[in-house]
C-alpha positions as CSV (number, residue, x, y, z in Angstrom):
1,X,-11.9,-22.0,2.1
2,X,-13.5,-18.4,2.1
3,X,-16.8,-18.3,1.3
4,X,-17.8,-14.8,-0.8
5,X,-21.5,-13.9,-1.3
6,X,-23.3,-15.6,-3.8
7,X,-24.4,-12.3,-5.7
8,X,-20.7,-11.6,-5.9
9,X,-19.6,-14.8,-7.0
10,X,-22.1,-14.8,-9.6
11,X,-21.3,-11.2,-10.6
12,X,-17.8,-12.2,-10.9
13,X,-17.8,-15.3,-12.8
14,X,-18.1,-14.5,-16.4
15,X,-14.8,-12.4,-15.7
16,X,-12.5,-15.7,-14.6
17,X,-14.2,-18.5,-15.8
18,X,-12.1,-20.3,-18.2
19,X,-8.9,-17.2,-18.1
20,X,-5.8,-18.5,-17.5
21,X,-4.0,-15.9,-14.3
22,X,-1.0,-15.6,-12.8
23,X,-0.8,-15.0,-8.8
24,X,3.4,-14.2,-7.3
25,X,3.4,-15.2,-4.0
26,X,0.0,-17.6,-4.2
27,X,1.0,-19.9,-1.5
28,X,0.8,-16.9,1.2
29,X,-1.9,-15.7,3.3
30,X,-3.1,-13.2,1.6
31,X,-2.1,-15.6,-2.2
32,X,-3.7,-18.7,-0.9
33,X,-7.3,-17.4,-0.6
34,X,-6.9,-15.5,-3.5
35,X,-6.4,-18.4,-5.4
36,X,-9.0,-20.5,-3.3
37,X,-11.2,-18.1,-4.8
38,X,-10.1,-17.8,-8.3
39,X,-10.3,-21.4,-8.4
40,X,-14.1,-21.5,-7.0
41,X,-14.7,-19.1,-10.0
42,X,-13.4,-21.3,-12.8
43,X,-10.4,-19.6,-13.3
44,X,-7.1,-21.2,-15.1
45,X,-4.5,-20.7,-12.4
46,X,-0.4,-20.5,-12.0
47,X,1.1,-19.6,-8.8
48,X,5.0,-18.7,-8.4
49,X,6.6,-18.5,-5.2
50,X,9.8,-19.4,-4.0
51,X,8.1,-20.8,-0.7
52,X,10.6,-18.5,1.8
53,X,7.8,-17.1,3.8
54,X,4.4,-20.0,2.9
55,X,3.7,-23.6,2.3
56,X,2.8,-25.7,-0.6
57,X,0.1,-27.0,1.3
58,X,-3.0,-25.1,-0.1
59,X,-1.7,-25.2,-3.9
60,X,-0.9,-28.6,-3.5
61,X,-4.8,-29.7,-2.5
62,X,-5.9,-27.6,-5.5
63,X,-3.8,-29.0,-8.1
64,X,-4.6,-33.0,-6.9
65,X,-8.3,-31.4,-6.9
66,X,-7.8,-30.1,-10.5
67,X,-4.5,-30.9,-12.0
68,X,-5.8,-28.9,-15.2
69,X,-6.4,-26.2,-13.4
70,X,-4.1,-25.2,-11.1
71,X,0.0,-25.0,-11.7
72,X,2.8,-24.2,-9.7
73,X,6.3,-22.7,-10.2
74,X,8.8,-22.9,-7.5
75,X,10.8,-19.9,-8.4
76,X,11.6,-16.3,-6.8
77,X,9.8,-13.3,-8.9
78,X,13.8,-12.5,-9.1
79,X,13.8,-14.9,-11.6
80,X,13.0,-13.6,-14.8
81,X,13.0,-17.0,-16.7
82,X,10.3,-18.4,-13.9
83,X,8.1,-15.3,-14.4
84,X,8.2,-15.8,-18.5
85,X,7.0,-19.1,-17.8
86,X,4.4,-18.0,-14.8
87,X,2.9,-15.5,-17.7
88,X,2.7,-18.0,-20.6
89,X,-1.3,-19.5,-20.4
90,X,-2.3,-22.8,-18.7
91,X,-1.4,-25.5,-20.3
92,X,-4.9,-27.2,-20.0
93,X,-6.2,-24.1,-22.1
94,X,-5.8,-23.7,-26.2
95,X,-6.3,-20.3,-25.9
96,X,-3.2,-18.1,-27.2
97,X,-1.5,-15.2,-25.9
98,X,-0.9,-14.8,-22.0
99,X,-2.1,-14.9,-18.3
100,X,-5.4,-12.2,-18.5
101,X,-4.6,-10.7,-15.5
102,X,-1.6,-11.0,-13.1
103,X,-2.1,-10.7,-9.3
104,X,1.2,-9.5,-7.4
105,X,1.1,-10.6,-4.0
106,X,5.0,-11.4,-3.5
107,X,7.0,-9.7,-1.2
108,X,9.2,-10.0,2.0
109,X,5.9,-8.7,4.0
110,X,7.1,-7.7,7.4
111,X,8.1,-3.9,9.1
112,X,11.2,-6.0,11.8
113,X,12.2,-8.0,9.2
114,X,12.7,-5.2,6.8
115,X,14.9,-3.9,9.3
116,X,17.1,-6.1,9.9
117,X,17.5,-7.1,6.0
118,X,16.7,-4.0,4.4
119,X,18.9,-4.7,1.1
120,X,17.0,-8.1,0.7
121,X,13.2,-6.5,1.3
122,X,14.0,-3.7,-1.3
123,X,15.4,-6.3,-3.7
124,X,12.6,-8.1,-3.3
125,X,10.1,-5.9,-2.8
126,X,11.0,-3.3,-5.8
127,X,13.0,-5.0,-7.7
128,X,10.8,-8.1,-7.8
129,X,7.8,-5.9,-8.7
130,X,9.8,-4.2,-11.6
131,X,10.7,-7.6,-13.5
132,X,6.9,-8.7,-12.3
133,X,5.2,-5.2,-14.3
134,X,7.6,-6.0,-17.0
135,X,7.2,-9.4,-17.7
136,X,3.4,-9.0,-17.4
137,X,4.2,-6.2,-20.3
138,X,5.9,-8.5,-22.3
139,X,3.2,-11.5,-21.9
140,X,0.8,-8.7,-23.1
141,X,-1.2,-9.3,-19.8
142,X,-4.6,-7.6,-19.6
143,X,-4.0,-6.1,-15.7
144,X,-1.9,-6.1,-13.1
145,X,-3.3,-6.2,-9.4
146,X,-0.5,-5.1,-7.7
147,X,-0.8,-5.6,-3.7
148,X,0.5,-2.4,-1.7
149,X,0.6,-1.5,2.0
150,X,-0.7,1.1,4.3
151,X,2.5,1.9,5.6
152,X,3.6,4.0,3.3
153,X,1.5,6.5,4.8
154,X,4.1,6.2,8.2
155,X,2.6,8.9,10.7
156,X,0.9,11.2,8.5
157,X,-1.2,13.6,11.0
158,X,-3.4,16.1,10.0
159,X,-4.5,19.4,11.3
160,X,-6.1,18.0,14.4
161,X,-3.5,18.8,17.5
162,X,-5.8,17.3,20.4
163,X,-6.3,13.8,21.6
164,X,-7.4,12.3,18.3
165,X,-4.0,13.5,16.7
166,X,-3.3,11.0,13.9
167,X,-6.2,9.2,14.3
168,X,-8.1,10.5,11.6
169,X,-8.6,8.3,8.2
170,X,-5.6,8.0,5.9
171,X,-6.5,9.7,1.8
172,X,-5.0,8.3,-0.9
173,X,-4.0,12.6,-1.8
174,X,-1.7,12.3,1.3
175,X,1.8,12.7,0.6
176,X,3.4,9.0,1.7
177,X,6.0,9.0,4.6
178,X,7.2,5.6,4.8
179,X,9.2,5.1,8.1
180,X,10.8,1.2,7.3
181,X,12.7,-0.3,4.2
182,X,9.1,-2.8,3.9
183,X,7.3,0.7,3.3
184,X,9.7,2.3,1.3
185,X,9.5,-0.9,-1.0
186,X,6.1,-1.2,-1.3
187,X,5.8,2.2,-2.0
188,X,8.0,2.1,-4.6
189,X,6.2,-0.6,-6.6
190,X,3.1,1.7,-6.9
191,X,5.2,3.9,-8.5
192,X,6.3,1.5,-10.9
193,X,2.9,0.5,-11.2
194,X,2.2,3.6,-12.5
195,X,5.4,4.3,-14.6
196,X,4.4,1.0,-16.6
197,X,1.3,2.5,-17.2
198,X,2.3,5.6,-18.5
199,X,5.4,4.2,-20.3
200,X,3.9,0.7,-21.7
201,X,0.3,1.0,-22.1
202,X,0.4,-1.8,-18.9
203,X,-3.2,-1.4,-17.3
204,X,-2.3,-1.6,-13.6
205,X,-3.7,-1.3,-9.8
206,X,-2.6,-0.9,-6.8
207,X,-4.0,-2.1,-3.6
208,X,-3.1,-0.5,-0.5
209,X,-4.0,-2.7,2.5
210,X,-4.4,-2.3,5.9
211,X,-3.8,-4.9,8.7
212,X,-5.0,-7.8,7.0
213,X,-5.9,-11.1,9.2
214,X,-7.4,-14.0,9.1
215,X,-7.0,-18.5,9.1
216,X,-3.7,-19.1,7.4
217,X,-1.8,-16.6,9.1
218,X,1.6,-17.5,10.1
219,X,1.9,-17.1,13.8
220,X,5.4,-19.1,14.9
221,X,7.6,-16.4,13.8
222,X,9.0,-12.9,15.5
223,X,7.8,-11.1,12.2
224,X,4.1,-12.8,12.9
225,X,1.0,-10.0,12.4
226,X,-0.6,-9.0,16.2
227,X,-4.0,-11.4,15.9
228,X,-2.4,-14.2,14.8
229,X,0.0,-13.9,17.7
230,X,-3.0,-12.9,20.2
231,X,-4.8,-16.1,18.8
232,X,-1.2,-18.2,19.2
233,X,-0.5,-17.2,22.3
234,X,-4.1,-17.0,24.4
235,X,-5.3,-20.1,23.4
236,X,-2.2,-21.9,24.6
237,X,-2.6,-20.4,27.8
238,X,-0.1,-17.8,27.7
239,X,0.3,-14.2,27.9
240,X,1.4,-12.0,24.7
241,X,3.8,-9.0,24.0
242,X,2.6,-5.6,23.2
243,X,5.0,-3.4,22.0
244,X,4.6,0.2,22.8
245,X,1.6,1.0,25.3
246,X,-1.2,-0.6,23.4
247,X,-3.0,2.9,22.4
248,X,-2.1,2.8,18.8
249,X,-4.9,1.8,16.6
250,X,-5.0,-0.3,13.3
251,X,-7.8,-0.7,10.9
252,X,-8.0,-4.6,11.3
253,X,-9.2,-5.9,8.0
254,X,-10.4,-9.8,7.4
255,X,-8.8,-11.3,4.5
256,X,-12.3,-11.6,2.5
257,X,-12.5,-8.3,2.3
258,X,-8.6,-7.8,0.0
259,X,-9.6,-11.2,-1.5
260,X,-12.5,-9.2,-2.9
261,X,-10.5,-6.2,-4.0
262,X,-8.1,-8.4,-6.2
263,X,-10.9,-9.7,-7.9
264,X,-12.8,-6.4,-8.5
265,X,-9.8,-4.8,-9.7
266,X,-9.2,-7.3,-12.0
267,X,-12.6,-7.6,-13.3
268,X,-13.3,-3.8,-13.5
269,X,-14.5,-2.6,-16.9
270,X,-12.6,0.9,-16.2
271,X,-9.3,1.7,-17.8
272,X,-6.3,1.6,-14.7
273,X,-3.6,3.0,-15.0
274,X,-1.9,2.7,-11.8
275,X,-4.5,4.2,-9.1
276,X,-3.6,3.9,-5.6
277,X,-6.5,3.2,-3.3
278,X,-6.8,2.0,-0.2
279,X,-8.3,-1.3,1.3
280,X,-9.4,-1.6,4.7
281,X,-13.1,-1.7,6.6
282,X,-12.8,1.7,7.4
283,X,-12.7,1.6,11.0
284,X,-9.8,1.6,13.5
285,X,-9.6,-0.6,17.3
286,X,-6.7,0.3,19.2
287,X,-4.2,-3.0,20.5
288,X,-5.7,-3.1,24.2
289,X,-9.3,-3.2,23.4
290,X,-8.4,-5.6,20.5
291,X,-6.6,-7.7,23.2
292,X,-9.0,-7.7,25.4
293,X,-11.7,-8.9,22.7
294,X,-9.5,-12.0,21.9
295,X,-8.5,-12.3,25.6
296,X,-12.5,-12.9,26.0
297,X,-13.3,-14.8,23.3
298,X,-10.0,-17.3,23.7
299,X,-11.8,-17.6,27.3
300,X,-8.8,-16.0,29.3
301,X,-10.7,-12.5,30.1
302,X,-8.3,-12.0,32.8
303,X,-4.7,-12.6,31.6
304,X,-2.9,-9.2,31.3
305,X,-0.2,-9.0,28.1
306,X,3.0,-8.5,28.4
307,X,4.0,-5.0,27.4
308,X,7.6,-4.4,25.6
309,X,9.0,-0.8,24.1
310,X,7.5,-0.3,20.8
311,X,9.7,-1.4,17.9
312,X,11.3,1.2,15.3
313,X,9.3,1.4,12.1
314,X,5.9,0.9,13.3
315,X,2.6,3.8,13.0
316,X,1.2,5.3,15.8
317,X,-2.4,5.1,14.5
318,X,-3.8,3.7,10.7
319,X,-6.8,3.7,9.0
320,X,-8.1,3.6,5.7
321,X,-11.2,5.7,3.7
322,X,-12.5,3.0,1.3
323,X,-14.4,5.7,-0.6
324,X,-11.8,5.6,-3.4
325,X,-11.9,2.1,-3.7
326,X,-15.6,2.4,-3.6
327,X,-15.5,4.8,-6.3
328,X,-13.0,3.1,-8.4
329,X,-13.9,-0.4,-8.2
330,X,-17.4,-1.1,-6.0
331,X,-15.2,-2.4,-3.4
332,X,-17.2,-2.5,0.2
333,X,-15.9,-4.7,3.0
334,X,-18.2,-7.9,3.7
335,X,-16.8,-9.1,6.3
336,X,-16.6,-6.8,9.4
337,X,-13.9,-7.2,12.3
338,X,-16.0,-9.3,14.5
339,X,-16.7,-12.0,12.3
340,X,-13.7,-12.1,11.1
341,X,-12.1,-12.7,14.2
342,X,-14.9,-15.2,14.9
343,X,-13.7,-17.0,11.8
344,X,-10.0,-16.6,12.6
345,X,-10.4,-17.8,16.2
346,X,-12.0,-21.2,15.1
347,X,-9.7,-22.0,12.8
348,X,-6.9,-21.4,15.2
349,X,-8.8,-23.7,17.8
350,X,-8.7,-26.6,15.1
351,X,-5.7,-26.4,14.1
352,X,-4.1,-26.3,17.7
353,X,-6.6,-29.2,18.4
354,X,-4.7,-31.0,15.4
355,X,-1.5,-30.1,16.7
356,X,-2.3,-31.9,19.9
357,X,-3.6,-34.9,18.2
């Protein structure tokens, strides 16, 4: 389990502690220590997710933790019936009305697989978030943290022509450019973020991230993110692909630092009404120095990766200015790329040790 500062934890608390929420998608990566963390901070939670992309697992050790805490519905955020239900109040709570505040982390969350099922990742991805916004509208929910991507920004460049073309940080004033179906569906649910807003009075956020990584990632599938397939691959011994030549850069962000966002956007005294900001550490490695870090650290310095043609849909180069999020909601990342990948890399090594019995 994460572990957030204690002058943030205590800062936080009086905003969670005893509210009934609602997290779509809260067995995931990203859902999981979001819920891990609403949990630690007294919080009344009920996850949906229709488990086609996470496991049970984590939800499952809360709830025999704290059965009156923690619920689960195992239902697609397609289903409008599952997300009344997800929105109605804990149970183990007397308190009337709805879930406070509604985290939306659901989605089909990956550039190749958006490709080759772009009808399902818009359906889920826009469609999904519309019936989410509105059902939180109908449940009278207080916020809704709505979980967006970087790639909607595609290859936005800027006036800079030499060798640092594209390179420079990505502005929430930038006109998007998505390049996938995944982009094009993400960015479309900040738009309805912000069209509930405007049209229902729904206070809403969106959170655009940017490479998020950490323990829990998924890395046994061809859709996997790049560290958890570094991690995957180096400490079994073997070598792993790099599509395209390894130049282009990503701001690698641990998953602490977006755990952190959800719960300052949520907790913000501020009216939202559907900003867009951007949630990353705010600075960029490109994939063969980041190999060659994890190469070292998985203690195979000298395996070389395997290099493949890039794939269609991916950026050249991404990375976020947090000063937006700074403004908006104090958000600051606490945990910077090398120990998170210190983090990340140990739990790898356990759960491969595990694995080998």
């Amino acid at each position: 389990m994460l572990k957030l500062p204690g002058d943030l934890v205590q800062r936080l608390r009086p905003s969670f502690e005893g509210k009934s929420v609602c997290v779509t998608g809260g067995c995931g990566f990203i859902g999981g220590h979001l819920v891990d963390a609403l949990f630690g901070l007294g919080a009344r939670v009920t996850v949906i997710d229709d488990l086609s992309n996470s496991t049970p697992q984590n939800t499952a050790d809360l709830i025999d933790l704290d059965p009156d805490r923690v619920r689960f519905i195992h239902a697609s955020i397609l289903d409008e019936a599952a997300l009344e239900a997800a929105m109605l109040p804990h149970p183990s709570t007397a308190a009337a009305g709805s879930s406070q505040f509604v985290f939306h982390l659901a989605a089909m969350s990956s550039v190749p697989r958006s490709i080759a099922e772009p009808e399902r990742s818009l359906e889920v991805n826009t469609i999904g978030t519309m019936r989410v916004a509105h059902a939180a509208h109908k449940a009278r929910a207080k916020r809704v943290i709505y979980s967006a991507s970087s790639s909607a920004y595609g290859d936005i460049t800027g006036p800079d022509s030499g060798p640092n073309a594209g390179k420079q940080s990505k502005l929430e004033s930038m006109v998007p450019a998505p390049l996938s179906p995944y982009a094009v569906g993400k960015l479309s649910g900040e738009h309805i973020m912000r069209a509930w807003a405007a049209s229902y009075g729904l206070s809403t956020v969106s959170l655009r991230y940017f490479n998020i990584f950490g323990p829990r990632q998924p890395a046994d599938s061809p859709y996997s993110a790049v560290i958890a397939v570094f991690a995957k691959k180096l400490l079994a011994g073997e070598p792993p692909t790099i599509f395209g030549d390894g130049s282009q850069s990503r701001d690698f962000t641990f998953v602490s630092n977006a755990v952190l966002a959800n719960l300052l956007a949520a907790a913000s005294p501020r009216a939202l009404a559907g900003e867009v900001v951007n949630i990353g550490s705010g600075r960029a490695i490109d994939l063969n120095e980041l190999y060659r870090h994890v190469a070292r650290m998985c203690g195979v310095p000298h395996m070389e990766a395997v290099y493949q043609p890039a794939r269609p849909g991916d950026v050249k180069h991404s990375l976020a200015d947090i000063h937006a999020a700074s403004d908006l909601i104090g958000y600051h990342c606490i945990t910077p790329l090398e120990a998170g990948l210190d983090d990340t890399l140990a739990w790898y090594r356990q759960i491969y040790a595990d694995q080998r019995g």
